[in-house]
N, C-alpha and C positions, 0 to 999 in steps of 0.2 A: 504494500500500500504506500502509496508516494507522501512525502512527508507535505506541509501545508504550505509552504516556501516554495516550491517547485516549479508550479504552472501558474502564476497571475489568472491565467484566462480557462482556468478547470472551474467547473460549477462551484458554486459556494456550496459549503458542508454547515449543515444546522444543526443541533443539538439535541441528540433522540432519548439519552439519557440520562442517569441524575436526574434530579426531583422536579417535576413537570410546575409550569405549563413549558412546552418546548414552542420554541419559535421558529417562524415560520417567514419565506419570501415577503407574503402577503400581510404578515401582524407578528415584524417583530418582538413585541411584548417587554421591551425593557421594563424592566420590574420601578414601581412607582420612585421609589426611592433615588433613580437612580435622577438627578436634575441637574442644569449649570450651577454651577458651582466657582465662587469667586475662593482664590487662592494669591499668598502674600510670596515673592519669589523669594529665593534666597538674599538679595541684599536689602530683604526686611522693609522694604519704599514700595517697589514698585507691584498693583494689581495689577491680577491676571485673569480671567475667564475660562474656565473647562467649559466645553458644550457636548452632549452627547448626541451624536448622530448615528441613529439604526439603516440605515437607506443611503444610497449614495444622491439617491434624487432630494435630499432635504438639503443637502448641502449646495450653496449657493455657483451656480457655473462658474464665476470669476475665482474663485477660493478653490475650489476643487480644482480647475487648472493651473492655481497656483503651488497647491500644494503635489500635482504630478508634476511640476517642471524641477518643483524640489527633490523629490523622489528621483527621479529621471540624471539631476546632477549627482546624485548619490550612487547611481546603478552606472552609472559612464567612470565615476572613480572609481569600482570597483574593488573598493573594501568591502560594504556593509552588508548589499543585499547578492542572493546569488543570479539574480539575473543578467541574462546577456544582454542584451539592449532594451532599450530606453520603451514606454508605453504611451501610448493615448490616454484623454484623460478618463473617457469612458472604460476601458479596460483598469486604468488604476482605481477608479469610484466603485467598481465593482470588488476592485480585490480588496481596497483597502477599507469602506464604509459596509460590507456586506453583511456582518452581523452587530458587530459595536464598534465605534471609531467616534475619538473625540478631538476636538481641535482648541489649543488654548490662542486664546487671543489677548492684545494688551486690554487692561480698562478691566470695567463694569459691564461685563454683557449677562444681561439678566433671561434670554431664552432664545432661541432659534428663528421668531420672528424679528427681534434685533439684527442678529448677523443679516437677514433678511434685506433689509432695510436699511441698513450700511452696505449690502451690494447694490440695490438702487441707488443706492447716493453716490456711488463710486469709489467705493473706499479702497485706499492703496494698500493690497492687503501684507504685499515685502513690509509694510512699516509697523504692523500688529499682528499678523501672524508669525508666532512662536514656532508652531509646532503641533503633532497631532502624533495621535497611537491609536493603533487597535487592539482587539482582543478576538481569537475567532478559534472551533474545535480545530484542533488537529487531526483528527484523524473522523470519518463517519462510521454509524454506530455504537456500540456499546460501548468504545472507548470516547464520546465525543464530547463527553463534560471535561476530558481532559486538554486544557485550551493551554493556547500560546498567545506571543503578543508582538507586535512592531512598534517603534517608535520613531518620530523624526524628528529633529529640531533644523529651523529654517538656516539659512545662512547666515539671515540678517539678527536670529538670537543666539547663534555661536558663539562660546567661549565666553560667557558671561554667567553662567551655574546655571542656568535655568532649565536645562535639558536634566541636569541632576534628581 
């Protein structure tokens, strides 16, 4: 069975077992709890915004191809991920948003109709996006509550602790 790293463009694998409700393409079900979330970075000043995105379609098209062109300079360096070449952003929103994926932002962003609404406005998202990570099963079936994770942190918040 191919590890969950391997194919970008392999179906997503959802979560059959461990203690239901299991989620699903059509109602991923992030459990209520799970909300944005403002966070204090490491040098103690500057807020930041977690936002959780189940869907790659919630996430806003300017941001989401913001965040493959990051990705994309990450997989051309060819340290971090194991892919050979670089992705569209539709293939990344699938690989990377397909079960949970959250994106920090600088500031006070209080919900997903926010980010929203700062892609209408045109917000430069190099100057507030941080960074984002996923969470997704590794493997389908009865091992699929055993999950894995990705992380990125942008270019423009390297080497300031934030990705820590």
């Amino acid at each position: 069975m191919p590890a969950m790293l391997e194919d970008p463009t392999a179906p997503a694998i959802y979560r059959t077992s461990g203690a239901p409700p299991y989620p699903t393409p059509t109602d991923p079900q992030i459990p209520p709890s799970i909300t944005p979330r403002q966070v204090t970075l490491r040098d103690r000043i500057t807020i930041a915004s977690l936002l959780p995105f189940s869907t790659p379609t919630a996430v806003p098209p300017r941001l989401l191809t913001y965040l493959c062109n990051q990705l994309n300079l990450e997989i051309e360096k060819g340290d971090t991920y194991p892919m050979m070449t670089s992705m569209p952003a539709t293939t990344f929103g699938t690989y990377w948003f397909q079960n949970f994926g959250a994106i920090m932002l600088l500031g006070e962003v209080g919900s997903i109709e926010e980010v929203e609404q700062m892609e209408r406005r045109g917000e430069r998202w190099e100057e507030v996006c941080l960074g984002s990570f996923y969470v997704k099963p590794n493997y389908p079936g009865r091992s699929s509550h055993v999950c894995n994770g990705g992380f990125l942190v942008t270019e423009a918040a390297r080497n300031r602790g934030w990705g820590d």
